[in-house]
Each structure stands twice: as C-alpha cells, then as structure tokens.
C-alpha positions as CSV (number, residue, x, y, z in Angstrom):
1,X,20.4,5.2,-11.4
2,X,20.9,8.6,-12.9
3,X,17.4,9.6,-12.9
4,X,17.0,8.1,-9.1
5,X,19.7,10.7,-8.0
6,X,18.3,13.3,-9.6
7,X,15.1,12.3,-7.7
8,X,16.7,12.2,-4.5
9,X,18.0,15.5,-5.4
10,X,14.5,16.9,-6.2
11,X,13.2,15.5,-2.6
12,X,16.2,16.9,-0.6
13,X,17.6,20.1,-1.9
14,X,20.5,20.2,0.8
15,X,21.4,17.1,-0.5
16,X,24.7,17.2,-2.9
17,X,25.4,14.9,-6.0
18,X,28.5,13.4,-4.0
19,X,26.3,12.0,-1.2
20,X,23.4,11.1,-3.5
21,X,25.8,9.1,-5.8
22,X,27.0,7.1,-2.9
23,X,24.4,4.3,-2.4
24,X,25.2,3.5,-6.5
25,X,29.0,3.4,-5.6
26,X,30.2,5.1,-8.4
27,X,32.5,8.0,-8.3
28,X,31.4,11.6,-8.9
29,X,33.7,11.3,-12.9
30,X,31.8,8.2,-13.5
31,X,28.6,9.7,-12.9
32,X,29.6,12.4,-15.2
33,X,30.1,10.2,-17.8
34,X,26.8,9.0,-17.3
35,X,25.2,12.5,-17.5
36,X,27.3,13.2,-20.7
37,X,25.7,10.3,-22.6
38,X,22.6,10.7,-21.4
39,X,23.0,14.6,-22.7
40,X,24.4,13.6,-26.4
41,X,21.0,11.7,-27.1
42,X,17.6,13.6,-27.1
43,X,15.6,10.6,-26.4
44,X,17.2,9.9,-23.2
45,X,17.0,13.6,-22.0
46,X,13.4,13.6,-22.8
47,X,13.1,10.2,-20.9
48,X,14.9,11.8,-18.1
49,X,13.1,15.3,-18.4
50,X,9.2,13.2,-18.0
51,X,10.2,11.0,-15.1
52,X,11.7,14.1,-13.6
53,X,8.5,15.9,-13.9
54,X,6.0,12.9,-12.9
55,X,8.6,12.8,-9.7
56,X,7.8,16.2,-9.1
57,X,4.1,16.0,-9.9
58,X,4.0,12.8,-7.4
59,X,5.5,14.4,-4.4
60,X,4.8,18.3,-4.1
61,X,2.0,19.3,-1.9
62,X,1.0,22.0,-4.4
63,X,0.6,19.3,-7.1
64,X,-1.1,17.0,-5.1
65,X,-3.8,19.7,-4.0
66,X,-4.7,20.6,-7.0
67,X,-5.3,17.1,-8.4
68,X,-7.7,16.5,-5.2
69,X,-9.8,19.5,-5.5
70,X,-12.9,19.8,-2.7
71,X,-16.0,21.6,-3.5
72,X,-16.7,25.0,-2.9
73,X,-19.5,26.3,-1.7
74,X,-21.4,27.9,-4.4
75,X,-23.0,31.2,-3.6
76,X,-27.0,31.3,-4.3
77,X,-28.3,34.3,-5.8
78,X,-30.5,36.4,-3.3
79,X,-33.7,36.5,-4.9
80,X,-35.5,40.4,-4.2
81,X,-38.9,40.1,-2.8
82,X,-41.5,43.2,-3.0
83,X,-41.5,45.0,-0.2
C-alpha cells in the first residue's frame, strides 16, 4: 500500500497524500506510522527506493524513448574524385 501511494503520487503530482491514502482507508496518522517503520529499517527503504525508481523508469516518456532507440541515419563520407 505504501509504495502504491507513492506511485500514485509519482503519476499525478497535483495529487496530495490525503486523497491518495483514501482508496486504502487509513487515516493520514496511520499512514505515518507506516512511513516511520518503513524509515527505521534500511532494507525496506531500499525495497521502496527500487520499486519507486522501476515506477518511474516504466511510465516517463523520456525513459521509455531512450529504451526504444530508432536508427539514425549514418552520414557517408564523400569520397573526392580528380577533377
């Protein structure tokens, strides 16, 4: 649930922690509690951290255009002929 709303958050940045708690039905304190565990234990932030940053990588347009390169047209060398 915690990363999800941070996802959400990521997707839509008008979008406030109030409203993106809401479909988990949890209060804005309990949510907090939440975030403070998940803070006290490195293994969890790192969790968080990667599936944060493969969300990211997934869903932005500069991301995605780099990983779907096209081919550019190579320029040929003009050869110089004797005139």
């Amino acid at each position: 649930m915690y990363i999800d709303v941070y996802k959400a958050m990521q997707s839509d940045h008008d979008l406030t922690i109030e409203t993106a708690i809401q479909p988990y039905h949890v209060e804005l304190e309990e949510f907090r509690q939440i975030e403070r565990k998940i803070q006290n234990q490195p293994r969890l932030v790192d969790r968080v951290r990667e599936a944060l940053l493969e969300h990211v990588k997934a869903h932005s347009a500069f991301a995605q255009a780099l990983a779907s390169p096209t081919a550019a047209a190579t320029p040929t060398p003009k050869k110089h002929g004797k005139k």
